[in-house]
N, C-alpha and C positions, 0 to 999 in steps of 0.2 A: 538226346531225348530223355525225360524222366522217367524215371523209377514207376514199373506200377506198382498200383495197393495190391498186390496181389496175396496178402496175409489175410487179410478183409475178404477176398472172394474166395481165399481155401477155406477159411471159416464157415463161410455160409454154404459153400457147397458141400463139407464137410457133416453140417450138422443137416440138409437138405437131406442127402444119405443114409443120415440115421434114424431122422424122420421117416421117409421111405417103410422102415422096416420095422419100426414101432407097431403098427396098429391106430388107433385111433385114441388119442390121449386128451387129456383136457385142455384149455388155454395155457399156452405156454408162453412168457418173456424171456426175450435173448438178448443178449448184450454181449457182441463179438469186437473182440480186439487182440492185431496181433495174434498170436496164437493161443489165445485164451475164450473160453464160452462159456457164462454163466446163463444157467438154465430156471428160472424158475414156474414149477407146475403151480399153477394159480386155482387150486380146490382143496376141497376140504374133506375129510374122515376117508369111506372109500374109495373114492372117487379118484382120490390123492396118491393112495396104496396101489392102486393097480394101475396108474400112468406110471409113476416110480418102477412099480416092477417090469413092466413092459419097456421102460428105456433102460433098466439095465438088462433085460434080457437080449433086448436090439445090440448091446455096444458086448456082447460075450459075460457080465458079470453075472457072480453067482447069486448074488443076494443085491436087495434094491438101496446098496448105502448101509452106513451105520445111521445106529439110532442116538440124535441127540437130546438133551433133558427135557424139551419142549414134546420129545416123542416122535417128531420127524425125522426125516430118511434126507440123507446126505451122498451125495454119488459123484464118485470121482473117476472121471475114463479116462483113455488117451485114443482119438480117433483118430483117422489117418492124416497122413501130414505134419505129426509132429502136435495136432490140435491138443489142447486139454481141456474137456468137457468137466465144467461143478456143474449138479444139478440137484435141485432142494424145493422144497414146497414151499408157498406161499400163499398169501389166504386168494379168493376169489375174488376178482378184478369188483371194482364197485358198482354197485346195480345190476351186476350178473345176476340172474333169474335161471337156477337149476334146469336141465332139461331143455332150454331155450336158446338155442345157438344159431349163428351164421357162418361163421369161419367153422374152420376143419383141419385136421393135422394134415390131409392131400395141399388144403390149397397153402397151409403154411409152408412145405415144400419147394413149391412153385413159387410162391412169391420170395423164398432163398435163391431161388435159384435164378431169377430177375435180380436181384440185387446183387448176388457175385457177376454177375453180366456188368451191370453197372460200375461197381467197384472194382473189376479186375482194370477201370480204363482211369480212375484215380490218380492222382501223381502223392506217390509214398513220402516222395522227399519232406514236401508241402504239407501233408499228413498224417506225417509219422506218432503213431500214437492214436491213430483215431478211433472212435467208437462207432459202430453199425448196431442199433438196436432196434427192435421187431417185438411190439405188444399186443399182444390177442386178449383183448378183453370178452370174447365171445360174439361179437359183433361184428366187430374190423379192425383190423390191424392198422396201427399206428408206427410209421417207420421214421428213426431221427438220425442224422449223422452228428455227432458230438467232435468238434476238429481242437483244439487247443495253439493256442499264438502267444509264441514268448515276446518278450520286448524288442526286440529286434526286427520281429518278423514284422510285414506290412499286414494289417488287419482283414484290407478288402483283398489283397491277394491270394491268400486262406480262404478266406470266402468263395471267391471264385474256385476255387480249385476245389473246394467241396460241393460245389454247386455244379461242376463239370458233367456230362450230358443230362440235366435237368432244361426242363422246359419254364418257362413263365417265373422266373425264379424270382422275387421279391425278398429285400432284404434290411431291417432294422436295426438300429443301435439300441444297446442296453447298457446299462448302468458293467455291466461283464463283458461284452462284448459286442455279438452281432446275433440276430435273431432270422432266422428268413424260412422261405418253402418253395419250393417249385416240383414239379411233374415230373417222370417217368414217361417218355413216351408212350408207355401203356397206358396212361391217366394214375397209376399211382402216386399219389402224395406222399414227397419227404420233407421233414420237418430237417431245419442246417442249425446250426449254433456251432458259434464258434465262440469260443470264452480266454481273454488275455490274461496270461498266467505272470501276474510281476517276478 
């Protein structure tokens, strides 16, 4: 039997946890892999400052990050499992409208914690290296799995293996690789790419 991704679903459950204990923060993008989590809060002036200080208050830090020349806040944890959370601001998702939201730090949670479901059933071997990313542009979350396939590797076999319990899954050729999407039995939408590394 193969290997699960189980580095992919401590990720997300991991940062699910620390979401938990945040508070209510602004739109956040995640890009998990492996045992790495880049976090970035997507607002601007205060809005920015005090999601920053609330996710370092959430992970024990004393202060929200160093400041670097741009004037933003840089945050580096270690969350359990071995995780290592970067987290940094970045400007607000395009056509955000202040004050005007759908998503929410609860349901960003929830839908971590659907997707470590999903990817603890991954096969690592197949996908080693792969990327689980999660963007809240204030609206709806957009989820993609980024897989990578060396020359060796069979292209649609990657494919499938990233595509493993997805529903309806359709799937393209690109000039890179393979493009596709399929379902979440809950109806959530994930975006698959798999891209052939020479």
């Amino acid at each position: 039997m193969a290997a699960m991704s189980l580095a992919l679903a401590r990720c997300a459950e991991a940062v699910a946890r620390l979401l938990d204990g945040c508070g209510l923060l602004e739109p956040v993008r995640l890009c998990m892999s492996d045992r790495d989590v880049q976090a970035e809060v997507c607002a601007s002036g205060p809005a920015a400052s005090v999601s920053m200080a609330r996710l370092a208050a959430a992970t024990g830090s004393e202060a929200a990050g160093q400041a670097d020349g741009r004037g933003d806040c840089v945050l580096t944890v270690d969350l359990e499992g071995d995780v290592v959370m970067v987290a940094a601001v970045d400007a607000p998702a395009r056509g955000a409208v202040p004050g005007v939201r759908s998503t929410s730090t609860p349901a960003a949670a929830e839908l971590l914690r659907t997707l470590a479901s999903w990817a603890a059933a991954l096969d690592q071997d197949l996908l080693h290296g792969a990327q689980l990313w999660v963007e809240d542009d204030g609206r709806d979350f957009t989820v993609r799995l980024l897989a990578t396939a060396t020359r060796g590797d069979d292209l649609e076999r990657v494919a499938a293996a990233a595509g493993a319990g997805l529903q309806g899954i359709r799937t393209r050729r690109t000039d890179s690789g393979l493009d596709g999407r399929g379902s979440l039995p809950c109806g959530r939408l994930v975006h698959l790419a798999v891209v052939c590394l020479s």
